[in-house]
C-alpha positions in Angstrom: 0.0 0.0 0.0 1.3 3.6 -1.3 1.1 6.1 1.2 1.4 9.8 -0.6 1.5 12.5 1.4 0.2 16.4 -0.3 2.9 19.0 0.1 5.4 16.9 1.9 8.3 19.2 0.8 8.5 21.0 -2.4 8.4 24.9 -1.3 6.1 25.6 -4.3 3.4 24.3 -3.1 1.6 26.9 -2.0 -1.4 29.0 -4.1 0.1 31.7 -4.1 -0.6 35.0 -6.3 1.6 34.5 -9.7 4.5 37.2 -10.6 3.8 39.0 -13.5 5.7 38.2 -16.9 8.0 38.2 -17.6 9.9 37.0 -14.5 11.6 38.9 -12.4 15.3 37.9 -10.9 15.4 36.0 -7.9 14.8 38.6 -5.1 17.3 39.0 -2.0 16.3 37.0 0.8 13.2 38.1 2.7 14.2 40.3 5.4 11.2 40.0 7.9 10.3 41.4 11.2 12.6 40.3 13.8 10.5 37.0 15.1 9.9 37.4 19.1 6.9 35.3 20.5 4.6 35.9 23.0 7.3 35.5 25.3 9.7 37.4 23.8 11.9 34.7 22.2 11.0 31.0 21.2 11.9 28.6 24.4 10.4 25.9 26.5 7.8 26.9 29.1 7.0 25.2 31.9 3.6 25.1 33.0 4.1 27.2 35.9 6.0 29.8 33.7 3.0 29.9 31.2 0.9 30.9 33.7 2.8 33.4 35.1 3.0 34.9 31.6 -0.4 34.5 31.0 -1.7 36.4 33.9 1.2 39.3 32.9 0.1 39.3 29.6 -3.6 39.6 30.7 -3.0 42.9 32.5 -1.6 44.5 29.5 -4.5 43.3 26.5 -2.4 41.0 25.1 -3.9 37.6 23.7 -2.9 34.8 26.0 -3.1 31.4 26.2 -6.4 31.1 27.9 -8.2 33.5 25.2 -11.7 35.1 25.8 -14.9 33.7 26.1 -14.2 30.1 28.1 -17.4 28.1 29.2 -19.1 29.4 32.2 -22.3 28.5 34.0 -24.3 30.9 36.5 -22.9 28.8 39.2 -18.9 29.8 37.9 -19.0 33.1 36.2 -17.0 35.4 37.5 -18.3 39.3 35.8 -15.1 41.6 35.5 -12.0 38.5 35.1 -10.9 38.7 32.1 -12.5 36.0 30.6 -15.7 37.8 28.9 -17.8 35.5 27.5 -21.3 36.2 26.0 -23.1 35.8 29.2 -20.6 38.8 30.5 -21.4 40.8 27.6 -24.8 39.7 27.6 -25.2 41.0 30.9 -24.0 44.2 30.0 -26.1 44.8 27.0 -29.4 44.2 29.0 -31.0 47.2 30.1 -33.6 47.4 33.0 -36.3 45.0 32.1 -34.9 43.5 29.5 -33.7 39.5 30.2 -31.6 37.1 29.3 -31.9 33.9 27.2 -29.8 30.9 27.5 -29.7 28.9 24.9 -28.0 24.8 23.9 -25.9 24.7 21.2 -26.8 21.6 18.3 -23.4 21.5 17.5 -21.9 20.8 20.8 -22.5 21.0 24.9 -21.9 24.5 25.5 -24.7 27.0 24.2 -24.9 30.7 24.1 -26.8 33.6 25.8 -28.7 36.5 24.2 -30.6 39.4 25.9 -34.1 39.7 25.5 -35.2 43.0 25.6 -38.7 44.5 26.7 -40.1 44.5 23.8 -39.3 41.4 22.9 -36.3 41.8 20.7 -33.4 40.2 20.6 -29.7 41.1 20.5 -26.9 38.4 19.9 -23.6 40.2 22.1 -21.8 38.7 18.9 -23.5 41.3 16.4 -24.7 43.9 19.2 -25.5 46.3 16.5 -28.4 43.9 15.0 -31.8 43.4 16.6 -33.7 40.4 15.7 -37.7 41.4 16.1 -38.3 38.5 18.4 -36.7 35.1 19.2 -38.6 32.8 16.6 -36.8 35.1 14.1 -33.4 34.8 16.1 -33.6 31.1 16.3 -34.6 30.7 12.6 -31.3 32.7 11.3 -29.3 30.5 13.6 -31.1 27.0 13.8 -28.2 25.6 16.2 -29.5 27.2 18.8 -32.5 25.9 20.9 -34.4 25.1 24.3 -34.4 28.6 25.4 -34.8 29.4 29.2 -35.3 33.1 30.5 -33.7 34.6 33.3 -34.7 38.4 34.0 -31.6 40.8 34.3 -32.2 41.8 37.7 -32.1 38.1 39.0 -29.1 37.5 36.9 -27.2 40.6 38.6 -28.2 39.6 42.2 -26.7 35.9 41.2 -23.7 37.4 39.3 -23.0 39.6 42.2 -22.4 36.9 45.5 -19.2 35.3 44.7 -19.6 31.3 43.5 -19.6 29.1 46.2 -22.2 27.9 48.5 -24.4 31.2 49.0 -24.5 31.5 45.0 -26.3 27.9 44.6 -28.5 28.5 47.4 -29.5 31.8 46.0 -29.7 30.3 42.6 -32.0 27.6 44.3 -34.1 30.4 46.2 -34.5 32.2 43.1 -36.1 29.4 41.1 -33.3 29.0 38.9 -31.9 25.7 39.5 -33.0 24.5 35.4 -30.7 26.9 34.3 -27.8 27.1 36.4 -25.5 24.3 35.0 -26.2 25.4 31.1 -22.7 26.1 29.9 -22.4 29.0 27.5 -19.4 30.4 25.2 -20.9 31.5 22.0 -19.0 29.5 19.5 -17.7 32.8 16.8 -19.6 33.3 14.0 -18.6 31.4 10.8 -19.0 34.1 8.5 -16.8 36.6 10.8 -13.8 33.9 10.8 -14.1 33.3 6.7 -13.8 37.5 6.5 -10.5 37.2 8.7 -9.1 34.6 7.0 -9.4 35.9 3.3 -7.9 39.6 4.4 -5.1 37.6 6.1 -4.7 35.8 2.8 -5.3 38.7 1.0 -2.8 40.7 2.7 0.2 38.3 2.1 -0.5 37.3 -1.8 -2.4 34.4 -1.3 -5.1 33.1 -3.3 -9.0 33.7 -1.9 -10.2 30.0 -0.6 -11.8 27.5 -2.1 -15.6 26.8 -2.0 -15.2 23.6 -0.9 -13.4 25.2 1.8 -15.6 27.8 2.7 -18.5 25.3 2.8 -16.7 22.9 5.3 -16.1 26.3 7.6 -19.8 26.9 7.5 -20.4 23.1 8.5 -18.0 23.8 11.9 -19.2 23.0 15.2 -18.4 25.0 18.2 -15.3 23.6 19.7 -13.9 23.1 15.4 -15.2 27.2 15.6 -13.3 28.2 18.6 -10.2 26.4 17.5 -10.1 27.8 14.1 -11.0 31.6 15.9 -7.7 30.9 17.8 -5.3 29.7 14.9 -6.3 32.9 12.6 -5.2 35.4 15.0 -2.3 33.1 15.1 -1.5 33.2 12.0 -1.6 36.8 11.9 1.1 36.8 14.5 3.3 34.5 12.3 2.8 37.0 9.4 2.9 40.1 11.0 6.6 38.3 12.0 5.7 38.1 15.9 5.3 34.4 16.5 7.6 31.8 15.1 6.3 28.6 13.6 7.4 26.9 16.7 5.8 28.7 19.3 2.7 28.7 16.6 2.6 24.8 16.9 2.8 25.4 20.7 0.2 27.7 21.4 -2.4 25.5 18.9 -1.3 22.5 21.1 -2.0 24.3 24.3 -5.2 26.2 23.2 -6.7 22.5 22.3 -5.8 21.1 25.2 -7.6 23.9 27.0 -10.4 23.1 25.0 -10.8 19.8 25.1 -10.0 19.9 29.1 -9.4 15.7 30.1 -11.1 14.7 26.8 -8.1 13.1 24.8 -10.3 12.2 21.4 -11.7 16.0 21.5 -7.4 17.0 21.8 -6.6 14.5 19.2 -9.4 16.0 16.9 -8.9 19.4 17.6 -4.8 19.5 16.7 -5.2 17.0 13.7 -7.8 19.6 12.5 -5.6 22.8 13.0 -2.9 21.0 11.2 -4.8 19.0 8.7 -3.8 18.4 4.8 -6.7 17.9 2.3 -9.0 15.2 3.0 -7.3 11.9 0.3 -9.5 9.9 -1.9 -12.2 7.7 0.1 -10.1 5.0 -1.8 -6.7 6.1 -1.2 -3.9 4.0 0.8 -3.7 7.0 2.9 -7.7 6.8 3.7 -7.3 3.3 4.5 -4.1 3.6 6.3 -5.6 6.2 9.1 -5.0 9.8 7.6 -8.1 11.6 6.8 -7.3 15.1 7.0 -10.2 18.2 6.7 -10.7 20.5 4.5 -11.6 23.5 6.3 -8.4 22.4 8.5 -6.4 22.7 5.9 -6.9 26.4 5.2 -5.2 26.8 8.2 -2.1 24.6 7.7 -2.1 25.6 4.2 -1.7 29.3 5.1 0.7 29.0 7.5 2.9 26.9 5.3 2.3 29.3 2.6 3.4 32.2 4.9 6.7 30.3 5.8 7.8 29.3 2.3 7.8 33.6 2.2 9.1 34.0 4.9 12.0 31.1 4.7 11.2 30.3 8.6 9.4 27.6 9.0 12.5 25.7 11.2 12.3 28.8 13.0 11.9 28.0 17.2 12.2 24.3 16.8 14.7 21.7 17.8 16.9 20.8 14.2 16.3 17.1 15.1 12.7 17.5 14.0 13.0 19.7 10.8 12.2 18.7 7.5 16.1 18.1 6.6 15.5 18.7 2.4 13.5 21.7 3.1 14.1 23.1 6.3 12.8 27.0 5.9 10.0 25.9 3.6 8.1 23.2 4.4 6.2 23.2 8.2 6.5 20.7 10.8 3.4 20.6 11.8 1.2 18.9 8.3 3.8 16.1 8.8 3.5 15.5 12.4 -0.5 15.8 12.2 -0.7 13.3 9.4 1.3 10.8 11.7 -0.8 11.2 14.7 -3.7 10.2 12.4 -1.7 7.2 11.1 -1.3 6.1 14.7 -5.3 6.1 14.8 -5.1 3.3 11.8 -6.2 -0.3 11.9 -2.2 -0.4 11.2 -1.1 1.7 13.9 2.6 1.7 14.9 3.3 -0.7 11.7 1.4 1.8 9.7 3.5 4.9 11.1 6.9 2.4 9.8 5.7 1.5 6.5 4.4 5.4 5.6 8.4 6.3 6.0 9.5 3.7 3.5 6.3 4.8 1.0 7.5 8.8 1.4 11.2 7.4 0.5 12.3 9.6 3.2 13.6 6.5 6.1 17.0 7.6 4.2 17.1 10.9 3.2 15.1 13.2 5.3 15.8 12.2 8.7 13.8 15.3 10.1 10.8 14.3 8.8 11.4 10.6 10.5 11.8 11.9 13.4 9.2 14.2 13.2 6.5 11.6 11.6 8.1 8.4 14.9 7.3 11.4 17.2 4.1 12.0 16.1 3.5 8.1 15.8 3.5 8.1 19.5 1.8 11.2 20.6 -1.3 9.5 18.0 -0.9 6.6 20.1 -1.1 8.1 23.4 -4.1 9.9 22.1 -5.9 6.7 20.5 -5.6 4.9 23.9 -5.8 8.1 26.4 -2.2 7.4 27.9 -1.6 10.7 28.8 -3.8 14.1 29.6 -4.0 16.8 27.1 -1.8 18.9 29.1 1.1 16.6 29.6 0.9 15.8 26.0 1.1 19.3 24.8 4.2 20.2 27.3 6.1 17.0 26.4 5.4 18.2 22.3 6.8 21.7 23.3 9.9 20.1 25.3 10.7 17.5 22.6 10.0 20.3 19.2 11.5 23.5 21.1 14.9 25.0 19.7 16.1 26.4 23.4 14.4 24.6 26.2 15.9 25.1 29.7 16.7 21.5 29.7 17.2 20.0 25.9 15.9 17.0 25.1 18.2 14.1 24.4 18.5 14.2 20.5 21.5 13.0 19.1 23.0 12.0 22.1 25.1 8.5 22.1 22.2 5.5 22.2 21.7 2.1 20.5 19.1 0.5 18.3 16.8 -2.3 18.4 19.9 -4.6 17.4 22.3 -3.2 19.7 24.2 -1.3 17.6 25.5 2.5 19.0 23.3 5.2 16.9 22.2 8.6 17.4 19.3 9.0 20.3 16.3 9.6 17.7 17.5 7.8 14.6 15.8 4.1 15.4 12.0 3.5 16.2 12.8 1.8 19.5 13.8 5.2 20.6 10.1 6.6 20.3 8.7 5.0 23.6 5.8 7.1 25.5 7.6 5.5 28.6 11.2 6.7 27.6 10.1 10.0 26.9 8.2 10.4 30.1 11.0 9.3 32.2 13.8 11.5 30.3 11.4 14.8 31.0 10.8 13.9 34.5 14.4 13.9 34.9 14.9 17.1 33.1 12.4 18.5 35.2 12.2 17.1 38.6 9.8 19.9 40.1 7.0 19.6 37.5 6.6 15.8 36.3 4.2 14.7 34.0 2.4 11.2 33.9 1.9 8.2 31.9 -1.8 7.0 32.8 
């Protein structure tokens, strides 16, 4: 079985905007931006440090790694934290009188609030400057949305304003709003909103408007597949605007998943196979049958940022050199390869699959960056498909492993042996790609902050 990966190296191909005839000489290299990410250079975080940076980041208006509008309840929400949400701005839309609705969301578990003013109008705190005559009309422009419950604004404020804890639920129960209280709400953004983002970004750097296949599969995205895509736009925008390197890119999409998908380690897997997705193969393709199913709407996003590094000439920029594509390494991203492998991992082949993919690409030989990368990626895909390890552990042992200057680097290339025996490079044999191994060299590189193999 042929396994035949899209884009596996060539720079060229990305859509981008032809050069008018005839051709110009080859240009100077690209001087961008100098490239400093969110905190400040491209280096391993522990957890505690991105907290800390976080909550500095957070006083100033920056974008952090827990971004607005997380899940709340009435029994959680906390008015004025940082974390504004549409019940938050719900609440201060509503005028005297006026209420507000919650609503489920069809797509996923976590629904959305609206106020309800007096006269029966709505307003959606996604498109404040719309009003919607009354909520059938609402609900029929946005048909995701249903089982509406009422809560008048002056209840909401009195529950809003005790602190969460034991007096909130007992008020909660007093005031008759124990059906309501556990509906989570974080309006998922809108679709059409993103699609706007995404084709000035494009736009803006030369690249071609997207597909309509494309656009349609945005449209089809539920909330969580919203959220995440929300996220990796303004992302990209950092890696353009020559703020973010592609490392710390990969990083913060690992971490903003796992913050997502909280202990849920299919809604993590789904979540960073999605944000680094190539086109979907043929329904008959060895790749189909072999595990890697990509998504289209997904792939706008890898697409664009591998588009944006084969301008920029960065994408090895941040990461470790063990894990760079070693016949392109400023061209072609790290992250379609190590997606695709994680899917392979999901496979009926699994770990043999992951193997037999390296001798199909032709690369067990001559790019061993992308082994690496792909044998990596094998066993974070397996640690997904049989929930080894949390979200969170998996996404700080990714940014140890991938990062170019972590406080304590990991072992590539130091002395080791092979299945057979035989002295070789740490990295450079499959044995070497053990969730157990990896664990324990980590822990030892970081004795204060372990993580754990389930």
């Amino acid at each position: 079985m042929n396994i035949h990966f899209p884009k596996s190296a060539a720079p060229a191909a990305p859509q981008v905007k032809p050069a008018p005839p005839p051709p110009p000489p080859p240009p100077p290299p690209v001087q961008a931006a100098p490239k400093v990410s969110r905190s400040g250079k491209t280096e391993f975080l522990s957890k505690a440090q991105v907290a800390s940076q976080d909550q500095a980041l957070r006083t100033i208006g920056v974008p952090t790694s827990t971004p607005q509008g997380a899940a709340t309840t009435l029994r959680n929400e906390r008015l004025g934290d940082g974390n504004s949400n549409c019940l938050e701005r719900a609440m201060a839309l509503a005028q005297p009188g006026a209420s507000v609705v919650f609503l489920t969301d069809s797509r996923d578990g976590v629904g959305h609030a609206v106020v309800r003013n007096p006269d029966g109008s709505i307003v959606d705190p996604n498109d404040p400057k719309r009003t919607f005559p009354d909520l059938l009309a609402y609900q029929s422009s946005h048909p995701q949305y249903g089982q509406p419950l009422s809560v008048p604004r002056e209840k909401l404020a009195t529950v809003l304003g005790t602190p969460p804890g034991p007096g909130r639920d007992a008020l909660i129960q007093s005031l008759g709003l124990g059906p309501v209280a556990n509906r989570l709400v974080a309006d998922a953004p809108d679709a059409e909103a993103l699609i706007s983002r995404m084709l000035e970004l494009r736009t803006q750097n030369g690249l071609l408007p997207l597909s309509e296949s494309e656009l349609a599969d945005i449209r089809r995205l539920n909330g969580n597949e919203l959220r995440m895509y929300e996220f990796a736009v303004g992302q990209l925008g950092q890696v353009a605007a020559g703020t973010l390197s592609p490392a710390d890119y990969m990083f913060s999409i690992m971490d903003e998943a796992a913050r997502i998908a909280g202990d849920d380690t299919g809604l993590f897997r789904h979540l960073v196979t999605f944000s680094f997705a190539s086109e979907p193969p043929g329904p008959f393709s060895g790749e189909n049958l072999a595990g890697r199913h990509g998504h289209r709407a997904g792939s706008s996003l890898e697409e664009t940022l591998y588009a944006l590094c084969g301008t920029l000439q960065n994408a090895d920029e941040g990461f470790n050199s063990s894990v760079i594509d070693s016949n392109f390494p400023h061209a072609s991203t790290v992250t379609h390869h190590f997606s695709a492998f994680i899917e392979l991992a999901q496979g009926l082949a699994g770990g043999n699959g992951v193997q037999h993919a390296h001798g199909s690409l032709g690369d067990a030989n001559t790019n061993l960056g992308d082994v690496r990368n792909g044998n990596f990626g094998g066993m974070v895909g397996d640690a997904m498909r049989w929930n080894k390890m949390t979200p969170s552990d998996l996404a700080t042992l990714v940014r140890w492993a991938y990062s170019a200057t972590p406080d304590a680097p990991a072992p590539w290339g130091t002395p080791s042996t092979d299945a057979q025996g035989n002295v070789v490079p740490f990295g450079e044999d499959a044995s070497h790609f053990e969730l157990e191994k990896w664990v324990a060299l980590y822990n030892e590189a970081h004795p204060g902050e372990p993580i754990a193999k389930r």
